[in-house]
NUKOL-833085 format. One record per residue (C-alpha): x, z, y; residue number from 1; residue in three letters. Coordinates in Angstrom, 1 decimal, m for minus. Layout:
NUKOL-833085
[[X, Z, Y], NUM, "ALA"],
...
END
This chain:
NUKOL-833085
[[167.8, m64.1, 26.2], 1, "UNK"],
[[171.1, m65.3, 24.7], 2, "UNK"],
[[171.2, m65.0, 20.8], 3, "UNK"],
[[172.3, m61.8, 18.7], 4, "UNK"],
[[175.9, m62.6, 17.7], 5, "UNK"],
[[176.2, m62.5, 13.8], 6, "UNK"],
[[176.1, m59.3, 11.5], 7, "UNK"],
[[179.5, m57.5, 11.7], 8, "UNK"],
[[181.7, m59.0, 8.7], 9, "UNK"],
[[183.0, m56.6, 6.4], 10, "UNK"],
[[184.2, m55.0, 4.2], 11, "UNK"],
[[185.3, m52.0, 7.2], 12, "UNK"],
[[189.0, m51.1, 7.9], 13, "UNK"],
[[190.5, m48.8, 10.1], 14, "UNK"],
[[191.6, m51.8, 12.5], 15, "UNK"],
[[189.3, m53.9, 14.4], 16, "UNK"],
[[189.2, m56.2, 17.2], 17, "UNK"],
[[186.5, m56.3, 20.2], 18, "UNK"],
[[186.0, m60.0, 21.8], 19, "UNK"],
[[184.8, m60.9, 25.3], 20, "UNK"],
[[185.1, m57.5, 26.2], 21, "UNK"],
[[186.7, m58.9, 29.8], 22, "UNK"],
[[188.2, m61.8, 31.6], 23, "UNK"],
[[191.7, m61.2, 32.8], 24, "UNK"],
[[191.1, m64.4, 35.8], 25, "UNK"],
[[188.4, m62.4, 37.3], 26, "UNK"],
[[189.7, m58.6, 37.1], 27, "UNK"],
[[190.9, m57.8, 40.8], 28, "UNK"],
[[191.6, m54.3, 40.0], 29, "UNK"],
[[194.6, m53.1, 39.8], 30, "UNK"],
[[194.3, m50.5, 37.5], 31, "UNK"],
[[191.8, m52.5, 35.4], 32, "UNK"],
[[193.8, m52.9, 31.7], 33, "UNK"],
[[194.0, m49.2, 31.7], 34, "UNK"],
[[190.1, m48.3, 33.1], 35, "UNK"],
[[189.1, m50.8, 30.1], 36, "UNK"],
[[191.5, m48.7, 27.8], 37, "UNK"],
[[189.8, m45.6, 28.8], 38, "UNK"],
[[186.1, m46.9, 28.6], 39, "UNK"],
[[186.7, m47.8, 25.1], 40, "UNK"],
[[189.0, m44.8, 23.9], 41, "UNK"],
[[186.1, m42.8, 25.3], 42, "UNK"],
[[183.6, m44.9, 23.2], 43, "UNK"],
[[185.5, m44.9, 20.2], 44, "UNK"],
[[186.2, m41.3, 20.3], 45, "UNK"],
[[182.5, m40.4, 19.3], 46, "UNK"],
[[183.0, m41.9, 15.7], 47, "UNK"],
[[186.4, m40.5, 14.8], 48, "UNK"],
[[190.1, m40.2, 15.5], 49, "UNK"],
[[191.6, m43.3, 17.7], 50, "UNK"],
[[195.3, m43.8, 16.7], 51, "UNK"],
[[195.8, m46.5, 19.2], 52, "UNK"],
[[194.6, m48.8, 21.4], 53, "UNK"],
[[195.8, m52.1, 23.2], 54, "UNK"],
[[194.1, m54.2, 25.9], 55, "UNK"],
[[195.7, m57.8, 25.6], 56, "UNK"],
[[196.0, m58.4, 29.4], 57, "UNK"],
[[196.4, m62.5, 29.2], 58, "UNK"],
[[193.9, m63.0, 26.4], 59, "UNK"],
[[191.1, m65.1, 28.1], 60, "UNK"],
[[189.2, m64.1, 25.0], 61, "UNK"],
[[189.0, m60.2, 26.1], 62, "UNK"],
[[190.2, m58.8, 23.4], 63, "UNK"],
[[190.9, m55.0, 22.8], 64, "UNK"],
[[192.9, m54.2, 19.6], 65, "UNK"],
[[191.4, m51.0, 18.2], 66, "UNK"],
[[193.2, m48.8, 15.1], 67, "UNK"],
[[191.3, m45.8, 13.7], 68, "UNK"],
[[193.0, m43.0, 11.1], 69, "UNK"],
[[190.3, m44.1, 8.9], 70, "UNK"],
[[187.7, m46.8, 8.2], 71, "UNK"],
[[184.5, m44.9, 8.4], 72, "UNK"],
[[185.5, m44.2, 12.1], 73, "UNK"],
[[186.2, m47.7, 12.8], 74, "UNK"],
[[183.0, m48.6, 11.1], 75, "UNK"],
[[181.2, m46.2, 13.2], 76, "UNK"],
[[182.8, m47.8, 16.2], 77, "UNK"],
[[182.6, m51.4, 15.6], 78, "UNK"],
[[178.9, m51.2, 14.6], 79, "UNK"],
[[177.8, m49.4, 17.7], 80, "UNK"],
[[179.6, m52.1, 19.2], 81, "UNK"],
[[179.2, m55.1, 18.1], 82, "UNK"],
[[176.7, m57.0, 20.1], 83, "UNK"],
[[176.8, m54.6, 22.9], 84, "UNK"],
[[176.6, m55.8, 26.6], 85, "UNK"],
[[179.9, m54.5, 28.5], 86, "UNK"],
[[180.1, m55.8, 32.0], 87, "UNK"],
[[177.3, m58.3, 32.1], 88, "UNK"],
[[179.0, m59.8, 28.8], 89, "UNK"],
[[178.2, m59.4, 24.8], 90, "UNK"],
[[181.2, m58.5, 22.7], 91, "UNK"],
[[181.6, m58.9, 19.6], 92, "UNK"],
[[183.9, m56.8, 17.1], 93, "UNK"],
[[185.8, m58.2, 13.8], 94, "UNK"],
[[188.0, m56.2, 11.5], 95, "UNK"],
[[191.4, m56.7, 11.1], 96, "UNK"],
[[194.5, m55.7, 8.5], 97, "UNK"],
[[195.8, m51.9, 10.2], 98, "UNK"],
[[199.0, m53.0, 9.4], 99, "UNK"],
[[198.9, m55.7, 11.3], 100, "UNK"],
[[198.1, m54.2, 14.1], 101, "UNK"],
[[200.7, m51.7, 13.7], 102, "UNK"],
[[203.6, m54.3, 12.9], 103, "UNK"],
[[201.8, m55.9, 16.2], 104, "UNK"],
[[201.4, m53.1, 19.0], 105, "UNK"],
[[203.4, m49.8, 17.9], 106, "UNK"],
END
């Protein structure tokens, strides 16, 4: 079995960033930036309020940008992700500054 990926770095913000989550030279789908957006808005929902998401569509790193109101919510998240399997593929999650991700994406 592959290895664990490292313990989720902290300290927790509201902004994190999932890895390896796909690979946009094999999606096929149409449709698949937003099912990907929707699997983890659903997700992320169970922890707390999502304020936005983006799916970086040429990234061949996978990476979904993640902002929560708060940073128990995106602590909740990124730890019951982190390390995950998604897809036949183990992502990983890293926090990030919020307002970079809002100078970034909104």
């Amino acid at each position: 079995a592959p290895a664990a990926p490292p313990p989720l770095a902290g300290p927790p913000t509201p902004a994190f960033v999932i890895s390896n989550m796909f690979d946009p030279a094999t999606e096929t789908e149409p449709t698949w930036c937003d099912d990907i957006k929707e699997d983890v808005t659903a997700e992320c929902r169970k922890f707390g309020s999502v304020v936005h998401i983006h799916v970086d569509p040429i990234s061949p790193r996978g990476l979904v940008h993640v902002l929560f109101d708060d940073a128990r919510g995106a602590e909740g998240a990124a730890g019951a992700l982190h390390g995950r399997w998604f897809a036949g593929r183990a992502i990983t999650c890293v926090y990030v500054n919020p307002e970079v991700h809002k100078a970034q994406f909104m």
